[in-house]
N, CA, C and O atoms as a printed pandas DataFrame, in Angstrom:
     atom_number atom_name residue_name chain_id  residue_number  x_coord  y_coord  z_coord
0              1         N          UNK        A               1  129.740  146.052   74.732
1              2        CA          UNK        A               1  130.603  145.225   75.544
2              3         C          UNK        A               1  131.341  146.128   76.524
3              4         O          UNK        A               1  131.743  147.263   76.264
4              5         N          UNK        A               2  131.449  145.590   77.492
5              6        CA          UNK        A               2  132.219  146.494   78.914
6              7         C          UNK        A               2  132.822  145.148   79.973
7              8         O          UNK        A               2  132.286  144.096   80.321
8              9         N          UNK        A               3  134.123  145.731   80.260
9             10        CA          UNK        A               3  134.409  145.203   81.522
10            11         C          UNK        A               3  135.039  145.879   82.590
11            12         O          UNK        A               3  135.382  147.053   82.446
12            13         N          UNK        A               4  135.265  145.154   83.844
13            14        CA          UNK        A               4  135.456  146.015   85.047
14            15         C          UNK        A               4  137.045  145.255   85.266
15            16         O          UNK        A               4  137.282  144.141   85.733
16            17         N          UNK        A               5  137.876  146.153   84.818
17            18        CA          UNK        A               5  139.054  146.329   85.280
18            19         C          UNK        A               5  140.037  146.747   86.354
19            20         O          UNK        A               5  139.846  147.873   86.813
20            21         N          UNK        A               6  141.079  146.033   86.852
21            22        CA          UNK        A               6  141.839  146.969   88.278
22            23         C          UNK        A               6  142.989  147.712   87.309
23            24         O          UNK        A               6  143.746  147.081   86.571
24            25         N          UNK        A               7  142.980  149.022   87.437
25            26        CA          UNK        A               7  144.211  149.241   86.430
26            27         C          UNK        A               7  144.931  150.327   88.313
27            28         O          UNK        A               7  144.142  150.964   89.011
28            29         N          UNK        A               8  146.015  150.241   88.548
29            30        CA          UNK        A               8  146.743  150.925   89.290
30            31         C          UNK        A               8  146.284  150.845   90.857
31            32         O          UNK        A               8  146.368  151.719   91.720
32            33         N          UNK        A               9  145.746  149.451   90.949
33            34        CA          UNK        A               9  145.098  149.608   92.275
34            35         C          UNK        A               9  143.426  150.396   92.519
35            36         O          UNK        A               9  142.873  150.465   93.616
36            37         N          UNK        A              10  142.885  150.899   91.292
37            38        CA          UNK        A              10  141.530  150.728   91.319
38            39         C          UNK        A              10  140.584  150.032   90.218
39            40         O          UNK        A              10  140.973  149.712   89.095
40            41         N          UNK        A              11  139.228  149.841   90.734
41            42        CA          UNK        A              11  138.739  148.969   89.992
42            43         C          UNK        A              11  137.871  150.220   88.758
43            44         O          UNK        A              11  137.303  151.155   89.322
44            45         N          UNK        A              12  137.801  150.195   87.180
45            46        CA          UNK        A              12  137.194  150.929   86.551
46            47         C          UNK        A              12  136.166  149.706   85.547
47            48         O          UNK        A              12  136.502  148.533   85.384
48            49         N          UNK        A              13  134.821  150.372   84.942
49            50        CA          UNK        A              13  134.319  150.178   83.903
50            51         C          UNK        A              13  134.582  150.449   83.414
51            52         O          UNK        A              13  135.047  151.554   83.695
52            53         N          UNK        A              14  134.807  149.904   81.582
53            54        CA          UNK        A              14  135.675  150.395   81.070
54            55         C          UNK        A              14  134.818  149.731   79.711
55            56         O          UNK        A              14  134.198  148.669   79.778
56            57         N          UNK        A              15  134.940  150.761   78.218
57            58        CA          UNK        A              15  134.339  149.711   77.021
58            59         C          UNK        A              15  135.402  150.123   76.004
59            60         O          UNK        A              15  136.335  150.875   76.283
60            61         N          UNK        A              16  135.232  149.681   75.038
61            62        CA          UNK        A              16  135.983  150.088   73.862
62            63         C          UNK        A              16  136.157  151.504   73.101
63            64         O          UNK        A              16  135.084  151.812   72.581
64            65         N          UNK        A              17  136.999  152.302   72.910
65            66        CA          UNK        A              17  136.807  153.837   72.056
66            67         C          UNK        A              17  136.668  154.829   73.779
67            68         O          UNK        A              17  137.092  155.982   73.698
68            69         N          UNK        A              18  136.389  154.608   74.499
69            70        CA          UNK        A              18  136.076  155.008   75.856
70            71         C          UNK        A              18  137.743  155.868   76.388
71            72         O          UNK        A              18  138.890  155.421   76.390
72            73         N          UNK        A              19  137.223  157.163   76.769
73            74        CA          UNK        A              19  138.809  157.500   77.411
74            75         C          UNK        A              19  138.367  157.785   78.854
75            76         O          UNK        A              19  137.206  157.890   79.249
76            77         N          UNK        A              20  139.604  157.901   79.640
77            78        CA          UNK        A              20  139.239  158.165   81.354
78            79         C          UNK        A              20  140.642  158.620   82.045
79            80         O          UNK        A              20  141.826  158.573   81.710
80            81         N          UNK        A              21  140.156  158.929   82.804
81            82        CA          UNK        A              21  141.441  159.215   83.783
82            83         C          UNK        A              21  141.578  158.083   84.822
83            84         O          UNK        A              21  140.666  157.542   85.447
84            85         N          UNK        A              22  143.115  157.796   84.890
85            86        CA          UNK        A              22  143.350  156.586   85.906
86            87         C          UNK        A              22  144.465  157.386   86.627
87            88         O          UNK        A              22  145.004  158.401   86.186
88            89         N          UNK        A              23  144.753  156.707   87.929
89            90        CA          UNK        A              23  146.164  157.749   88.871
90            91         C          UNK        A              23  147.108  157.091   87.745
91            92         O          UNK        A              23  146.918  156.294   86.826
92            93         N          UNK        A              24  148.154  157.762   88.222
93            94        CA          UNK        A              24  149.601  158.284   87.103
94            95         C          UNK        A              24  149.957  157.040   87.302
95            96         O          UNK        A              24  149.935  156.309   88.292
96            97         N          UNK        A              25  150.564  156.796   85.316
97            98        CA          UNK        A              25  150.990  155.495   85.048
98            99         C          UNK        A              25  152.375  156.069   85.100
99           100         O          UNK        A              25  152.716  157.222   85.365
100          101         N          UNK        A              26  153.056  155.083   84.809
101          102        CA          UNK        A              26  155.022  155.478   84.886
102          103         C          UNK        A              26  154.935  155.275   83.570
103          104         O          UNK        A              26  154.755  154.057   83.556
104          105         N          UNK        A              27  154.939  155.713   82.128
105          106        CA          UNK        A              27  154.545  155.300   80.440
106          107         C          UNK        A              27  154.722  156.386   80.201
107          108         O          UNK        A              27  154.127  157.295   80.779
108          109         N          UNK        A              28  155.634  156.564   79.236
109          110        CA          UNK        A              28  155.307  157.670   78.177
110          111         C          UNK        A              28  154.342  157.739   77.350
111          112         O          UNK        A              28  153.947  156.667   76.890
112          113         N          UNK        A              29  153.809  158.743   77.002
113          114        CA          UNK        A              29  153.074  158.725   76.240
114          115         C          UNK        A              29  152.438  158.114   74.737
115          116         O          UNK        A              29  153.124  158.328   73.738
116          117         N          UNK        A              30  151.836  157.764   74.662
117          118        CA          UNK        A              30  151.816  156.873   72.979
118          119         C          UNK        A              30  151.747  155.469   73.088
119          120         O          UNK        A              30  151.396  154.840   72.090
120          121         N          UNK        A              31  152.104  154.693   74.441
121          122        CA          UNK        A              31  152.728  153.786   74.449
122          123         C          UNK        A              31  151.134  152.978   74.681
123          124         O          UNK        A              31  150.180  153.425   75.318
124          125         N          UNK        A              32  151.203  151.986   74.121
125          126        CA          UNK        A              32  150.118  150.738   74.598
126          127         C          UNK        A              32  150.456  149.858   76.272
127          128         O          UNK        A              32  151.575  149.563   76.693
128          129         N          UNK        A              33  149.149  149.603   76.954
129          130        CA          UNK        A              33  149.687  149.578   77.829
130          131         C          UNK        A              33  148.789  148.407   78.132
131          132         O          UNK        A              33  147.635  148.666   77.793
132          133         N          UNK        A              34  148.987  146.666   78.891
133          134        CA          UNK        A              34  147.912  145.740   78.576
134          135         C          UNK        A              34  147.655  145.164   80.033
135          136         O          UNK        A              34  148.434  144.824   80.924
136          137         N          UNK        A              35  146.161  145.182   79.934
137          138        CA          UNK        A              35  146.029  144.959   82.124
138          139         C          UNK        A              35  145.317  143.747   81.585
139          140         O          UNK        A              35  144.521  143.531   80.672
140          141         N          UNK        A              36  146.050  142.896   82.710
141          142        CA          UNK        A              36  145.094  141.335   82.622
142          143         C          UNK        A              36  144.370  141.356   83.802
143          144         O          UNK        A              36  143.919  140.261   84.138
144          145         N          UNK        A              37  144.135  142.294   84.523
145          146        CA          UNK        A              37  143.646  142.174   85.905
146          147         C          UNK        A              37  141.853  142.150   85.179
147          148         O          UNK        A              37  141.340  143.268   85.220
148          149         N          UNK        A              38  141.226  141.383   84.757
149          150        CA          UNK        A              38  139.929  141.868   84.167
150          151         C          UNK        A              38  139.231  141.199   85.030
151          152         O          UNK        A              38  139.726  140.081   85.174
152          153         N          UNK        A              39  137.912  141.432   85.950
153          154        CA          UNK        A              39  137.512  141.044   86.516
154          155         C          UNK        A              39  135.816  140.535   86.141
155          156         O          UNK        A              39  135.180  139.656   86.723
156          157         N          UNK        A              40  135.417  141.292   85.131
157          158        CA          UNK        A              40  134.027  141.189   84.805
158          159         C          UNK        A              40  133.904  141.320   82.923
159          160         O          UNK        A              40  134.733  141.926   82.244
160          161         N          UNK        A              41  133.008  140.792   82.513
161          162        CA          UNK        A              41  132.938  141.043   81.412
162          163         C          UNK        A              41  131.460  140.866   80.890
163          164         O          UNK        A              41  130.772  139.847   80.948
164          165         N          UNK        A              42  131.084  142.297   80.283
165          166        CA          UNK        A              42  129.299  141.351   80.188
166          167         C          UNK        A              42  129.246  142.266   78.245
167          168         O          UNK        A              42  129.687  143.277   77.698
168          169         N          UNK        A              43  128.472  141.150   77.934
169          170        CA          UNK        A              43  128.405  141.562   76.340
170          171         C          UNK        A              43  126.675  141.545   75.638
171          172         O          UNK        A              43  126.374  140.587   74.925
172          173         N          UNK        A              44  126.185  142.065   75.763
173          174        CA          UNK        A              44  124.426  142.710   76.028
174          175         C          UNK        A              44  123.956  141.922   77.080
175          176         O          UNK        A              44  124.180  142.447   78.170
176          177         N          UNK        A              45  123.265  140.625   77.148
177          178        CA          UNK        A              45  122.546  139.405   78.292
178          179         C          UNK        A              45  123.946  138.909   79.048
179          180         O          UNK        A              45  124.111  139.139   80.246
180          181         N          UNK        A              46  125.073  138.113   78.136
181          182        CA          UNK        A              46  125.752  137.731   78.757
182          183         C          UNK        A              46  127.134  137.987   79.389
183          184         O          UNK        A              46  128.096  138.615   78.946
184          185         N          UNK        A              47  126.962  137.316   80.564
185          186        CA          UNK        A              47  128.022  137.800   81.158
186          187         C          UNK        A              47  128.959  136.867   82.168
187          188         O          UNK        A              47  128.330  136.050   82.842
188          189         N          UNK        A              48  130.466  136.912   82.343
189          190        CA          UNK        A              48  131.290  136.033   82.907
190          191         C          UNK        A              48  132.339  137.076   84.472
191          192         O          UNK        A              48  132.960  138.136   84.402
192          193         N          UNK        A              49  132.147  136.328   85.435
193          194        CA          UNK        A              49  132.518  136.816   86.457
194          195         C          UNK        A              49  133.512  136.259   86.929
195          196         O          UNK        A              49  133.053  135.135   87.135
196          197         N          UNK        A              50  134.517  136.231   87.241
197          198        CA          UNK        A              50  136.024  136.066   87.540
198          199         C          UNK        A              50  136.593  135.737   89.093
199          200         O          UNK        A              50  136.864  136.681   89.835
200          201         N          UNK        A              51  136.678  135.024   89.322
201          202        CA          UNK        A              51  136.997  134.237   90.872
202          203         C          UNK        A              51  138.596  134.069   90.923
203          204         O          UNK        A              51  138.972  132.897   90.948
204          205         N          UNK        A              52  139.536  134.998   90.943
205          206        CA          UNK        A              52  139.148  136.778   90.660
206          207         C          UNK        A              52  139.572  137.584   89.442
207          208         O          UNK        A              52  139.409  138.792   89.268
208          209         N          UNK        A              53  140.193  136.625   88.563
209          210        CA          UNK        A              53  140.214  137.138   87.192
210          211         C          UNK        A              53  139.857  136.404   86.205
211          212         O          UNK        A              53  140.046  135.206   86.413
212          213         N          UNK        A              54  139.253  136.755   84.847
213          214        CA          UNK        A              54  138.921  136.284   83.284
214          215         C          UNK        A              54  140.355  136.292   82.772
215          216         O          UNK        A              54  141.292  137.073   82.936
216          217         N          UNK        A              55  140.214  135.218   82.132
217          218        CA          UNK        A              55  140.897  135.144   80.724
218          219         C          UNK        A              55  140.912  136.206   79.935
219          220         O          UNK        A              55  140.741  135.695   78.828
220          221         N          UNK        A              56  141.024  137.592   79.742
221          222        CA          UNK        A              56  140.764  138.344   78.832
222          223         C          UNK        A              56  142.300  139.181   79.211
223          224         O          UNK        A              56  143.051  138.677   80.046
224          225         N          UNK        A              57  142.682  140.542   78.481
225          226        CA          UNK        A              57  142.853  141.576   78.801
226          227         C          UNK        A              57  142.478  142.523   77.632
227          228         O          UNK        A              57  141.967  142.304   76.533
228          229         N          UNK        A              58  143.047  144.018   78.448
229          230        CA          UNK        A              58  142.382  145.174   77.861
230          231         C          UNK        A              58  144.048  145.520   77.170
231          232         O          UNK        A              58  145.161  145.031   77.360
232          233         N          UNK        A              59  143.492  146.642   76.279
233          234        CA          UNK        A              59  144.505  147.652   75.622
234          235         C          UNK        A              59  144.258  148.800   75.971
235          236         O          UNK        A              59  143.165  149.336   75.788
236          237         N          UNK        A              60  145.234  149.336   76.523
237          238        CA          UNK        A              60  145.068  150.897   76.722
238          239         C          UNK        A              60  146.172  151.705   76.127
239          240         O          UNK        A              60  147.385  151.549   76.273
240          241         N          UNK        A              61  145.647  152.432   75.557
241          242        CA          UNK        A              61  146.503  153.735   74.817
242          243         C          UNK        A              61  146.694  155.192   75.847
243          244         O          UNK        A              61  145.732  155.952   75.965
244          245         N          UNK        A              62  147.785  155.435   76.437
245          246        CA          UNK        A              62  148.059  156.615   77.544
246          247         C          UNK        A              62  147.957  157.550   75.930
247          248         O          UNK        A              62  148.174  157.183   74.776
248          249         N          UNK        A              63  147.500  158.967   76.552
249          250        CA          UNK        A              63  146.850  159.839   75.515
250          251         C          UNK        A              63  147.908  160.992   75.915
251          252         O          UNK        A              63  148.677  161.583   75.157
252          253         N          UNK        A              64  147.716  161.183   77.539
253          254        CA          UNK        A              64  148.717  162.254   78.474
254          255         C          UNK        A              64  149.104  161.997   79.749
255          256         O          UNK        A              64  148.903  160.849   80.145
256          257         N          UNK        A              65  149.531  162.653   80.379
257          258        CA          UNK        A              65  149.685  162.881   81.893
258          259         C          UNK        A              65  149.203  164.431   82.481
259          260         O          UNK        A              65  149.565  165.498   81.983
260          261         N          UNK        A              66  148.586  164.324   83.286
261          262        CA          UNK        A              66  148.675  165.466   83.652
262          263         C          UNK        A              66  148.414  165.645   85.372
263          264         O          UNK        A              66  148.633  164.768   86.207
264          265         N          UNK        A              67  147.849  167.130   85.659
265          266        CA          UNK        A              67  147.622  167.219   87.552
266          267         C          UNK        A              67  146.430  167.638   87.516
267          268         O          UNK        A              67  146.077  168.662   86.930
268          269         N          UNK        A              68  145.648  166.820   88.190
269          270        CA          UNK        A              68  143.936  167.452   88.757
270          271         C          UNK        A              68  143.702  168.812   89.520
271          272         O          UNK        A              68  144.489  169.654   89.953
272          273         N          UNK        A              69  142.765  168.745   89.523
273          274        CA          UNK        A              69  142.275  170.372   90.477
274          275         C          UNK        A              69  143.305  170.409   91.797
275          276         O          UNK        A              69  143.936  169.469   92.281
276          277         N          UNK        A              70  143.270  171.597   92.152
277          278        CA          UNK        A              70  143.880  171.515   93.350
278          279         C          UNK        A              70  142.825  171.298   94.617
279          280         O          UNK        A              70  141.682  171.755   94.629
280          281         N          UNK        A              71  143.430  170.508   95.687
281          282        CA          UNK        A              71  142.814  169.912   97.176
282          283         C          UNK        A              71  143.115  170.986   97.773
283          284         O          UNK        A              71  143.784  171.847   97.203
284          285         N          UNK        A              72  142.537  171.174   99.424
285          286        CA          UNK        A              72  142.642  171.982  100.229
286          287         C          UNK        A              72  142.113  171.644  101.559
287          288         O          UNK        A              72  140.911  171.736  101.810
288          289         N          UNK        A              73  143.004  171.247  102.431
289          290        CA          UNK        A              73  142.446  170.747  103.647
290          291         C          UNK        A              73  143.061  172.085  104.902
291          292         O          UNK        A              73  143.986  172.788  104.493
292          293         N          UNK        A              74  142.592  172.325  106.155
293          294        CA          UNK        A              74  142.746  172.935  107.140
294          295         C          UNK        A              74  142.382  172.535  108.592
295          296         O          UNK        A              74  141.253  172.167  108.915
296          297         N          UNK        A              75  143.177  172.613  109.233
297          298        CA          UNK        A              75  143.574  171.782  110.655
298          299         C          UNK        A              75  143.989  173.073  111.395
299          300         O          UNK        A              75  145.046  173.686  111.539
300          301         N          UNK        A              76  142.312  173.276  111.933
301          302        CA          UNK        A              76  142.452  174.528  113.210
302          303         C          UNK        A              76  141.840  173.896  114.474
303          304         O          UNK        A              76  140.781  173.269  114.467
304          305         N          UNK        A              77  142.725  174.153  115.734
305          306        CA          UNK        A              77  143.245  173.833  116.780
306          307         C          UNK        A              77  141.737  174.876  117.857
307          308         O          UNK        A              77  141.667  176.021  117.410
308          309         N          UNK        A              78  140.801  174.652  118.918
309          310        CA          UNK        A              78  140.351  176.008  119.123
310          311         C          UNK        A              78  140.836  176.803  119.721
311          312         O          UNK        A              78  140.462  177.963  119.549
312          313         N          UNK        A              79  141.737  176.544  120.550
313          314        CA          UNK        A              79  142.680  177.695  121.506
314          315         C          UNK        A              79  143.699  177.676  121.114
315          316         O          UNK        A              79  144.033  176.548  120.750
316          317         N          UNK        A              80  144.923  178.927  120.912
317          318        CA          UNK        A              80  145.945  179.208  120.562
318          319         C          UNK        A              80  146.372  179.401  119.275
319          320         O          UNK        A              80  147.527  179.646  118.926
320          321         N          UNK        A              81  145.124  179.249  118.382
321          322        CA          UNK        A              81  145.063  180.294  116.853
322          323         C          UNK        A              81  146.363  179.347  116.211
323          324         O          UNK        A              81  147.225  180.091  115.744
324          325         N          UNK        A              82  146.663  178.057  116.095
325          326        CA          UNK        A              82  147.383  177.115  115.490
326          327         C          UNK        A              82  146.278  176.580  114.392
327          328         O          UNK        A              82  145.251  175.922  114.558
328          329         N          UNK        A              83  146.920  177.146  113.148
329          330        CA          UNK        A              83  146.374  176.424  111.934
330          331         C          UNK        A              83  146.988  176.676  110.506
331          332         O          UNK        A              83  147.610  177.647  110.077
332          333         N          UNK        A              84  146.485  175.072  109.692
333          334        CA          UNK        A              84  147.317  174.541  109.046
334          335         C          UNK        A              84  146.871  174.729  107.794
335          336         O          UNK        A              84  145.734  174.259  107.762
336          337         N          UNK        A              85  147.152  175.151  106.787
337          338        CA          UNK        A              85  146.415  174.546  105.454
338          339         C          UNK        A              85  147.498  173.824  104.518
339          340         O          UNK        A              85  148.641  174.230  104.310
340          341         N          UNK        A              86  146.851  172.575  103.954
341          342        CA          UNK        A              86  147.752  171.777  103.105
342          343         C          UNK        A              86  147.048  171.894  101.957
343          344         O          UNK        A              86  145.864  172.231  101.975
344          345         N          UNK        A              87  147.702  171.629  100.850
345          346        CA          UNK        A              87  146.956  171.806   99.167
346          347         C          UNK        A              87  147.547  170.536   98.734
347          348         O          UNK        A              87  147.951  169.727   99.569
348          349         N          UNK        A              88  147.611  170.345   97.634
349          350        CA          UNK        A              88  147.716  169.281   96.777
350          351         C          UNK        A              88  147.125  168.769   95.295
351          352         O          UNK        A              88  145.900  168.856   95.219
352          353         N          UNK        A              89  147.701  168.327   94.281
353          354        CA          UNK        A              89  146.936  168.240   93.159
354          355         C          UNK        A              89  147.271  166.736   92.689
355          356         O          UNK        A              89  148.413  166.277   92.690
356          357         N          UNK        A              90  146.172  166.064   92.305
357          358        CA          UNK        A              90  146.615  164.102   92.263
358          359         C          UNK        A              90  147.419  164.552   90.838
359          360         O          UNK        A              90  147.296  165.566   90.151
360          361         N          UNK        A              91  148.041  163.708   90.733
361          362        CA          UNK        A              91  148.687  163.156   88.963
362          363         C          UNK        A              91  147.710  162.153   88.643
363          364         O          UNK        A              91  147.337  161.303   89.451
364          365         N          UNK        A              92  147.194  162.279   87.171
365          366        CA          UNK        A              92  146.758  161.875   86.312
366          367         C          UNK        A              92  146.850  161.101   85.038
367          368         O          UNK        A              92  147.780  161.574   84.385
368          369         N          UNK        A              93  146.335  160.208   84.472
369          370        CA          UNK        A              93  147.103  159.553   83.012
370          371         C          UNK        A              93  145.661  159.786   82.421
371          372         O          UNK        A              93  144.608  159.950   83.037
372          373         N          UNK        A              94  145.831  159.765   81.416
373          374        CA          UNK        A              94  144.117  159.860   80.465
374          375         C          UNK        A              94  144.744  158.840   79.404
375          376         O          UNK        A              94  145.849  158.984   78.880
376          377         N          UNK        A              95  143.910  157.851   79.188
377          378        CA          UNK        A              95  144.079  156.630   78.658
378          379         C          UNK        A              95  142.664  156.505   77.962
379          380         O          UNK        A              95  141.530  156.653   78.418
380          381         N          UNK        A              96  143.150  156.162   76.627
381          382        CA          UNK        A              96  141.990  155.256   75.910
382          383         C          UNK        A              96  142.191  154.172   75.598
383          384         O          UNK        A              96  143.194  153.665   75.095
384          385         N          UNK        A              97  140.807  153.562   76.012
385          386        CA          UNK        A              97  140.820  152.093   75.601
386          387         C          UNK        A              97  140.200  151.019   74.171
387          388         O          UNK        A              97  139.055  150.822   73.764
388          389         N          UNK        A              98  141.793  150.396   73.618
389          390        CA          UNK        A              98  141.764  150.109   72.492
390          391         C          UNK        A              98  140.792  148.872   72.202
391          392         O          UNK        A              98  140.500  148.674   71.023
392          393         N          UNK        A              99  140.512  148.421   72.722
393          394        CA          UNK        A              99  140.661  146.884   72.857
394          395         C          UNK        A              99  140.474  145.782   74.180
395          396         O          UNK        A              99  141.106  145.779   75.236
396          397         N          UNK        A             100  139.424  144.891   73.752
397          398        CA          UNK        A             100  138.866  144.099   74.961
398          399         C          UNK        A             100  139.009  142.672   74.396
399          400         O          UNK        A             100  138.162  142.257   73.606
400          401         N          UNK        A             101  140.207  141.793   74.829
401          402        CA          UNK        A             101  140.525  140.431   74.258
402          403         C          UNK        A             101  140.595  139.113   74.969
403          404         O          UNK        A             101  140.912  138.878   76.135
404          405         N          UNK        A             102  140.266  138.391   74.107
405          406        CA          UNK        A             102  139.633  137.113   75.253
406          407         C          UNK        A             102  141.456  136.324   74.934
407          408         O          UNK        A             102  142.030  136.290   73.845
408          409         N          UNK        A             103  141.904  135.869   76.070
409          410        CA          UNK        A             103  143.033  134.999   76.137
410          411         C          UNK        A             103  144.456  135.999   76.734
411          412         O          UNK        A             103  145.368  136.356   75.989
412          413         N          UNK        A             104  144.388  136.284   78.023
413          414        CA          UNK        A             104  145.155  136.887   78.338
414          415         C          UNK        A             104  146.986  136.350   78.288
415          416         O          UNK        A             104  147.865  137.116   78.679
């Protein structure tokens, strides 16, 4: 069983026992966390599609927080040797998912 969830403004596949990284939740850690945004749900043949959400939601268990690799962009100019480099590292939540329930 799997469904396609919006958790934080993106859309994920997502199944049961399954962990992932989603952008940074505002949750402490430990905490259960429940998205009704469920958009798809298919369970081996069958499956129910959401105009634009199911009846269901998910359980998610936040595991951590943390910061991704670091980015690196550069903005060079060709005359007058003007250039920029910016870095950056996204925030992260790593969440497992407990639970896939029909009756949101």
């Amino acid at each position: 069983m799997y469904a396609f969830v919006k958790i934080a403004g993106r859309q994920y596949r997502v199944s049961p026992n399954q962990t992932l990284k989603v952008d940074r939740l505002n949750v402490e850690p430990g905490v259960a966390v429940v998205v009704n945004d469920v958009m798809m749900i298919a369970d081996g043949t069958n499956f129910e599609i959401g105009r634009p959400n199911l009846p269901y939601s998910v359980t998610l268990e936040l595991i951590s927080q943390g910061r991704g690799k670091k980015g690196t962009t550069y903005k060079i100019t060709r005359r007058g040797g003007h250039r920029v480099k910016h870095g950056w590292r996204h925030h992260f939540s790593l969440v497992r998912v407990k639970s896939i329930d029909k009756g949101a």
